[in-house]
N, C-alpha and C positions, 0 to 999 in steps of 0.2 A: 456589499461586494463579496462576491463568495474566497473563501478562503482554500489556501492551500495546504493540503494535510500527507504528512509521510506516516504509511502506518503498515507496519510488518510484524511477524513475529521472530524473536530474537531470544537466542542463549546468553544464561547469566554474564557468561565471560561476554555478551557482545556480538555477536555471529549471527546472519539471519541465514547461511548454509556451511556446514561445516566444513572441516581439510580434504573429505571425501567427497563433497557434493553433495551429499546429502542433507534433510530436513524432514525426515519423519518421525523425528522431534514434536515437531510444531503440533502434528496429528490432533483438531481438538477434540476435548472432552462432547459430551452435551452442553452443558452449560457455557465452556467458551464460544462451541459453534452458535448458539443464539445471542450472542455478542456481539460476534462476526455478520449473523444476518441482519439483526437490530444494525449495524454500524454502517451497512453497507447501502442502506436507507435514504442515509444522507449524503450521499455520494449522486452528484450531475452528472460527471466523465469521470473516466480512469484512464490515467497518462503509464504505460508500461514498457520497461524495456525488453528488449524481444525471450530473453531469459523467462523472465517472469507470462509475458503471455502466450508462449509455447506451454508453460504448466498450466495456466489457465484456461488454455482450448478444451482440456477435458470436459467442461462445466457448460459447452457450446452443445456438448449432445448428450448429455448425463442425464437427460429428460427423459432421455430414450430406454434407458436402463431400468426392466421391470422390479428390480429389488432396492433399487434406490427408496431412502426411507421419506418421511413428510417431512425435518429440517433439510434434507440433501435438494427436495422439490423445490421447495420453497427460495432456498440458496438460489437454486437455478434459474427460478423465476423472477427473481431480482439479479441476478447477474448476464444473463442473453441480452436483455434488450437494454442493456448501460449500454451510452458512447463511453469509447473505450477508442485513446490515440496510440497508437503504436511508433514509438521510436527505435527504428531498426538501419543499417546499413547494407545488413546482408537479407533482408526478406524484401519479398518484389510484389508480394500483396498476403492478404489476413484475411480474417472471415467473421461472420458473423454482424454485431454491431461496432467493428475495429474498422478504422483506417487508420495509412501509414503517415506518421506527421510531414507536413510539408516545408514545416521550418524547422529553427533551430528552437531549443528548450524555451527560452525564455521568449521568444515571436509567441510561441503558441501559447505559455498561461497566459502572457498580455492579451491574446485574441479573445481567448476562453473568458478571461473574467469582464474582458467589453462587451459580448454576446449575454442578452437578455437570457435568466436559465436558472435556474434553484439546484441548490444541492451543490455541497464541495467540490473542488475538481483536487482528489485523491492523487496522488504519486507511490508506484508499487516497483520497487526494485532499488537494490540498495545504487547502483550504477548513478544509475538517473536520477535518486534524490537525492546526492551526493555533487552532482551535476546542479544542480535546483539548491542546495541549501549555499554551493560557493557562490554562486548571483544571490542568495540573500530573499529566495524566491519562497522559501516554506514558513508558512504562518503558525503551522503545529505540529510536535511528532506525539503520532501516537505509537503506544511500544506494547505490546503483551511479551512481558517477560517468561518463558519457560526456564522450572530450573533445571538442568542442565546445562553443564559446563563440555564445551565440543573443540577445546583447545584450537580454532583456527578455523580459518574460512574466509568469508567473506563480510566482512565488518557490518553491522548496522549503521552507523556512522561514520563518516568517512573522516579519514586520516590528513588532517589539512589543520596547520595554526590559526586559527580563528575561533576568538571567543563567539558564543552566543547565549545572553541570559534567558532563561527561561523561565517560565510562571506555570507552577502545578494549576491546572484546573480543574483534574478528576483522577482518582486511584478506584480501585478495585483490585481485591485476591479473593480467587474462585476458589472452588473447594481442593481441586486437582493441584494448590499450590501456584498455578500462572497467576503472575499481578498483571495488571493493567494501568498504565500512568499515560494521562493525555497531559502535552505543557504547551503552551503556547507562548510562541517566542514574542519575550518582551523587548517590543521596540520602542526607539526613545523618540519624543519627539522633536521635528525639524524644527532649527533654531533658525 
């Protein structure tokens, strides 16, 4: 069964955009961006909220761009032709390989992982997988920590009483200082 995975990049304090909006923070090195392509690999669909795939429309014609380098290409040729669901209320259509979702969060992972299909089905925006982790719906967070502390924003985690254990399954610290910790949420089993 494919799994569902929350994976952004986030400041030490927590924040995957700061007090100002901003995240050119995150900007990666060489080394995290073929992380990011290696990661993106195993991704079926990407579930995003409209936040998030307004920033990622640039990467729908970044092809086009004669200065763009061989990881920027490469990115791009693994990110155009992902299914990519868009959960929006104020957008009236998308572009590229995006449609707008037809249900509600938890209709469409139930559809998605009943659909024959390889590769994660990805969750990008703190919103939405906030939305996804209170239904109990995220099977992994993966986190690339930047250090950098941006005093406020937008939580990586959302702000809700609910325990959930986790299980480290992989770290990594790149040279630039960003770690990387993928955990996968341990669930118990039905009695």
């Amino acid at each position: 069964m494919r799994s569902v995975t929350y994976s952004m990049g986030v400041s030490l304090d927590g924040y995957i955009v700061g007090p100002d909006g901003g995240f050119n923070w995150t900007a990666p090195d060489a080394d995290v961006f073929r992380f990011w392509i290696d990661d993106i690999r195993e991704v079926g669909v990407h579930l995003l909220g409209r936040r998030l795939y307004e920033t990622m429309l640039y990467w729908e014609t970044a092809d086009e761009d004669p200065s763009l380098g061989d990881a920027e290409r490469e990115w791009t040729a693994l990110w155009k032709p992902l299914p990519k669901v868009v959960f929006s209320t104020t957008l009236s259509e998308v572009r590229g390989k995006a449609r707008l979702a037809s249900g509600d969060l938890a209709e469409e992972i139930e559809r998605l992982k009943a659909e024959p299909g390889e590769g994660d089905i990805a969750i990008g925006g703190a919103t939405l997988a906030a939305e996804a982790a209170a239904s109990d719906l995220i099977d992994e967070y993966r986190i690339m920590v930047y250090p950098v502390l941006v005093g406020g924003g937008i939580p990586y985690f959302p702000r809700h009483e609910r325990r959930v254990d986790l299980e480290l399954v992989e770290s990594r610290t790149f040279d630039s200082g960003v770690v990387h910790m993928r955990y996968r949420v341990a669930r118990r089993p039905a009695s």
